[in-house]
C-alpha positions as CSV (number, residue, x, y, z in Angstrom):
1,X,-61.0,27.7,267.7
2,X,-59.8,24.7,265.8
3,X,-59.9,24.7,262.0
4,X,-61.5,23.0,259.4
5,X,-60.3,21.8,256.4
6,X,-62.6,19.6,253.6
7,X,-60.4,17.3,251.5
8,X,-62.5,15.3,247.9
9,X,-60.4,12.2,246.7
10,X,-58.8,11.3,249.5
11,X,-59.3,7.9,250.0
12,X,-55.7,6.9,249.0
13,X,-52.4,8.7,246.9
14,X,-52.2,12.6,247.6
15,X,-55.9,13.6,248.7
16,X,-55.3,10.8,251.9
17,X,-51.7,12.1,252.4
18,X,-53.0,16.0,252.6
19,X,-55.7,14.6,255.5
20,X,-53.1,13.1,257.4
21,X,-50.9,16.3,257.2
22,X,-53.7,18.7,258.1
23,X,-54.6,16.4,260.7
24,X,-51.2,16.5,262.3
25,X,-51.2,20.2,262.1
26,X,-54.3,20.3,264.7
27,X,-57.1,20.3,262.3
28,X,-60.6,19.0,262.1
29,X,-60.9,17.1,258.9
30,X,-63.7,15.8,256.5
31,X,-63.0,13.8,253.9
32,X,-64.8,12.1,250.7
33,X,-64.1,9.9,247.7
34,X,-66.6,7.5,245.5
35,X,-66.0,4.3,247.9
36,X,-67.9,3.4,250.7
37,X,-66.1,3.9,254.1
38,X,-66.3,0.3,255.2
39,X,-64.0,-0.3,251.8
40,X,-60.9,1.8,253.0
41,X,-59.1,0.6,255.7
42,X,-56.9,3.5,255.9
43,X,-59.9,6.0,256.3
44,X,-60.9,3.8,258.9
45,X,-58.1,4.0,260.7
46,X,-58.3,7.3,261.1
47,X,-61.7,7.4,262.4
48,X,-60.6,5.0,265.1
49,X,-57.2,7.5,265.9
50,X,-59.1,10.5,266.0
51,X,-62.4,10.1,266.7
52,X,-65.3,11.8,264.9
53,X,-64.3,15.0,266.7
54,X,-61.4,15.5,264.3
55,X,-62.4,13.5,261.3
56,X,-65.5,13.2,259.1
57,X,-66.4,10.9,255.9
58,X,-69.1,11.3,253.5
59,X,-69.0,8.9,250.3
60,X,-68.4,11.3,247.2
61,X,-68.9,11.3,243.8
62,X,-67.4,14.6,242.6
63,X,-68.9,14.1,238.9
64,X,-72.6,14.7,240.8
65,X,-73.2,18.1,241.7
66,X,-75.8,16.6,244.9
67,X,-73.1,14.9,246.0
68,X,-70.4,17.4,246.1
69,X,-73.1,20.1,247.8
70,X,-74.3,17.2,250.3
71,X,-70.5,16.5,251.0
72,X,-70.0,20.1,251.7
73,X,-72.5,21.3,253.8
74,X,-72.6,17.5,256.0
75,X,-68.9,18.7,256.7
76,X,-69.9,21.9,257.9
77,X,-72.8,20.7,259.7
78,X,-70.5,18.1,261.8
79,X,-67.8,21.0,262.7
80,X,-69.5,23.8,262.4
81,X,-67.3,25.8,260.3
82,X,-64.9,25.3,257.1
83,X,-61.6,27.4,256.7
84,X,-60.1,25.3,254.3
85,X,-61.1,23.8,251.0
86,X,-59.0,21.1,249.5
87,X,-60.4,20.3,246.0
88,X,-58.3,17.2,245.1
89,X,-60.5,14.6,243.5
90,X,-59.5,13.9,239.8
91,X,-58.2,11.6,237.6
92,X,-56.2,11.0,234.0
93,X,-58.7,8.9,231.8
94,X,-55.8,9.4,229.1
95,X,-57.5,10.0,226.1
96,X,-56.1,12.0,223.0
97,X,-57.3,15.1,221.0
98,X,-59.4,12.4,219.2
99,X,-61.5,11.1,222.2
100,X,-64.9,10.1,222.0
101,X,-67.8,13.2,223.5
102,X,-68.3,10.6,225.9
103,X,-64.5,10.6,227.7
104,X,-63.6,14.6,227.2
105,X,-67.2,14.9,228.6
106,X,-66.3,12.8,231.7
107,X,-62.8,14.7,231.9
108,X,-63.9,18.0,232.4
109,X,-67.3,17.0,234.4
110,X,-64.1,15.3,236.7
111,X,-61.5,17.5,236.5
112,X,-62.7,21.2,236.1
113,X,-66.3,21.3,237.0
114,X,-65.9,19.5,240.4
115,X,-63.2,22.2,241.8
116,X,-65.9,24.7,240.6
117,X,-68.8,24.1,242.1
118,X,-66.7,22.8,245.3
119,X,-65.4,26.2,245.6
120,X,-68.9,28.3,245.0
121,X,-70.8,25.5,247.3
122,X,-68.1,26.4,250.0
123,X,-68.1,30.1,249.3
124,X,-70.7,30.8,251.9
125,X,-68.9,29.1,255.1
126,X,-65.6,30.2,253.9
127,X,-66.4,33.7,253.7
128,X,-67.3,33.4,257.7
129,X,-63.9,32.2,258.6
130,X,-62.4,34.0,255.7
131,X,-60.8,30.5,253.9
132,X,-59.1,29.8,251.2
133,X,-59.9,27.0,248.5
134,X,-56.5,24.8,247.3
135,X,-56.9,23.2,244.1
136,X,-54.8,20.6,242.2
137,X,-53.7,21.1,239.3
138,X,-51.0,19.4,237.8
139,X,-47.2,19.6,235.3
140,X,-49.8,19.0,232.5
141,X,-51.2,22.0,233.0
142,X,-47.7,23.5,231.6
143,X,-46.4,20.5,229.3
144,X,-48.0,17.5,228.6
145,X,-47.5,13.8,227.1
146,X,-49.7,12.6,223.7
147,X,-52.8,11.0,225.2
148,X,-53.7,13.5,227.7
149,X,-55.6,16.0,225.8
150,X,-58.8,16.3,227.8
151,X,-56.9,15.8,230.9
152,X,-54.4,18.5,230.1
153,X,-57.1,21.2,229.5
154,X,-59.0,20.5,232.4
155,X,-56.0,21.2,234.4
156,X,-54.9,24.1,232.2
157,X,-58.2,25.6,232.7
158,X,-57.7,25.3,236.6
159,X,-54.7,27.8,236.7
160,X,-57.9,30.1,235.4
161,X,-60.0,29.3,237.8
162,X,-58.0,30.1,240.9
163,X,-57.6,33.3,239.4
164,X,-61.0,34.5,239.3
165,X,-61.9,33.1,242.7
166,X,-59.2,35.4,244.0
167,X,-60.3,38.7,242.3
168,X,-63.9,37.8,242.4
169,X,-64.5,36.7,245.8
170,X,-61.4,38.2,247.9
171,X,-60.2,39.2,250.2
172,X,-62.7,36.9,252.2
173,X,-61.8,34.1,250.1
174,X,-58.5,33.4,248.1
175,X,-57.2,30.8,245.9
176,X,-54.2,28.5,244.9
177,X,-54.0,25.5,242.4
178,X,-51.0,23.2,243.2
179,X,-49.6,21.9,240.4
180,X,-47.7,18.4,241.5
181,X,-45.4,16.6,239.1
182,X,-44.8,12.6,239.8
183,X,-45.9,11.7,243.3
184,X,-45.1,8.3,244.5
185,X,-48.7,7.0,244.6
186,X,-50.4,4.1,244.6
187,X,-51.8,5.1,240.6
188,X,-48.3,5.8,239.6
189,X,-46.6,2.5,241.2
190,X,-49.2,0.6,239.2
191,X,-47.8,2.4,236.0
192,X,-44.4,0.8,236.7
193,X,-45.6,-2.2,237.1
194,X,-47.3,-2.1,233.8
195,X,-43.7,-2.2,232.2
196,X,-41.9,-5.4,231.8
197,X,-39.2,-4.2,234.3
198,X,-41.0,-2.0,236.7
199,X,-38.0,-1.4,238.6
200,X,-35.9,-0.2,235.5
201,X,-38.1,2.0,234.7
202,X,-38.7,3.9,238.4
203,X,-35.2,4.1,238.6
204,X,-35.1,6.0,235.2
205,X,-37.9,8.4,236.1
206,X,-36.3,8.9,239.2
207,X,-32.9,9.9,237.1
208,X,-35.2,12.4,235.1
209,X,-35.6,14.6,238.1
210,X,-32.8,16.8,239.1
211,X,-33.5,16.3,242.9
212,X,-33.6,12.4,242.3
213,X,-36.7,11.5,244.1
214,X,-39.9,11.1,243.3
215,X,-42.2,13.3,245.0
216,X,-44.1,12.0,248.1
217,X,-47.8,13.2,249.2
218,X,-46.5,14.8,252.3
219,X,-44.0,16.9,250.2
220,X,-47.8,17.8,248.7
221,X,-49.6,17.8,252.0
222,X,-47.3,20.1,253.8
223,X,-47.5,22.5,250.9
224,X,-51.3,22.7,251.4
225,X,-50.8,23.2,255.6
226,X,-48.6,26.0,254.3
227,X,-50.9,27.6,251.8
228,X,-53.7,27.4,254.1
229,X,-51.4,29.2,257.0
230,X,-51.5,32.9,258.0
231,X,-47.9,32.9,256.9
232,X,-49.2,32.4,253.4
233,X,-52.0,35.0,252.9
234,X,-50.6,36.9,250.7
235,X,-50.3,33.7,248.2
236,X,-53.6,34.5,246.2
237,X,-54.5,33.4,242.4
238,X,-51.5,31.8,241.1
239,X,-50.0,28.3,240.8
240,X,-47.3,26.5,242.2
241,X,-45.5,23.8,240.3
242,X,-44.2,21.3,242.9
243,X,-42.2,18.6,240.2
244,X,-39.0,17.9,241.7
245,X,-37.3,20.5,238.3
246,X,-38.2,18.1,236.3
247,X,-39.8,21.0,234.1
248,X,-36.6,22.4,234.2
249,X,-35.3,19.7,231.8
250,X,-35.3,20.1,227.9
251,X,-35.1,16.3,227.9
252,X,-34.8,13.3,229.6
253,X,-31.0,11.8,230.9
254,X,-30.5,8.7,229.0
């Protein structure tokens, strides 16, 4: 029996680069985001490679509880089962401590809610297959920047929530939050271009990482084909920090 894994947010950056991993490991794959599918070419592509045998879209909006159940149970209605959640969709709106009700309110619908009622609308089809729901965190769940304050608790508060998926609903169901550091994305190339040297300063980020790299979504979507593997079952209500060591550093290289 082929398996199924759901990815939200993964139009583009690390949600699109965990489809096309779980894809090349054999699975059936439905995917989401907020844009309509006739405004991503790359999601496109994939329809036309694979067919809708071995890839699904639903247009998302993880911020509206309908949509997130409609998303769900569509994908389990086109392939008949889910083993896999992938609760990816998120985003930094980088507002401080000081932020408005309006923008923390937006963070945590965005960033904490969503992977929470992902997981519990999932919980029914991924107790039949006896799944496993991925989450992404982040490195600001662990240190942060100024600026980030609703952002960083929302991802904080994920750590938590794996947690008590695991002990609550296992051992049908367990539970991993990924924490990534800084992934080579589309989001994070338009950072460096928002500096007056955008090369300077990718080259000096790149420095700040003992590995010198950046981190790549398939070093993140391999991790998830891992997670979701027999080989990792026993991998249940913790997080892994995937940042290149760049935690490791009490500062940055000049």
């Amino acid at each position: 029996m082929t398996k199924v894994a759901i990815v939200t947010g993964s139009s583009q950056g690390i949600g699109l680069g965990v489809v096309k991993c779980f894809l090349a490991a054999g699975y059936q794959v439905a995917s989401c985001s907020e844009k309509d599918f006739s405004q991503i070419p790359a999601c496109q592509e994939l329809l036309a490679k694979f067919g809708d045998a071995r890839y699904f879209y639903q247009k998302c909006d993880v911020t509206k509880l309908e949509d997130i159940k409609s998303f769900i149970d569509s994908a389990y209605q086109h392939f008949g089962r889910i083993d896999v959640l992938v609760s990816n969709a998120g985003a930094n709106v980088f507002k401080g401590v000081d932020c408005k009700v309006e923008d923390f309110e937006f963070n945590f619908h965005l960033n904490l809610r969503s992977h929470w009622y992902a997981a519990k609308c999932a919980k029914p089809y991924l107790e039949q297959s006896h799944g496993c729901v991925l989450v992404t965190s982040s490195n600001h769940a662990f240190s942060t920047i100024p600026g980030c304050a609703p952002y960083n608790m929302t991802k904080r508060a994920l750590l938590s929530l794996v947690q008590s998926i695991t002990i609550e609903w296992g051992p049908q169901v367990r539970a991993v939050a990924i924490a990534p550091g800084f992934i080579d994305t589309e989001g994070n190339q338009a950072w460096f271009n928002s500096h007056s040297d955008p090369q300077a300063v990718r080259e000096q980020t790149v420095q700040n990482h003992p590995v010198k790299r950046l981190g790549t979504v398939e070093d993140i979507g391999h991790l998830c084909v891992f997670l979701a593997s027999e080989q990792a079952s026993f991998i249940a209500g913790t997080t892994i920090l995937i940042d290149g060591g760049r935690s490791c550093l009490m500062q940055d290289s000049q």
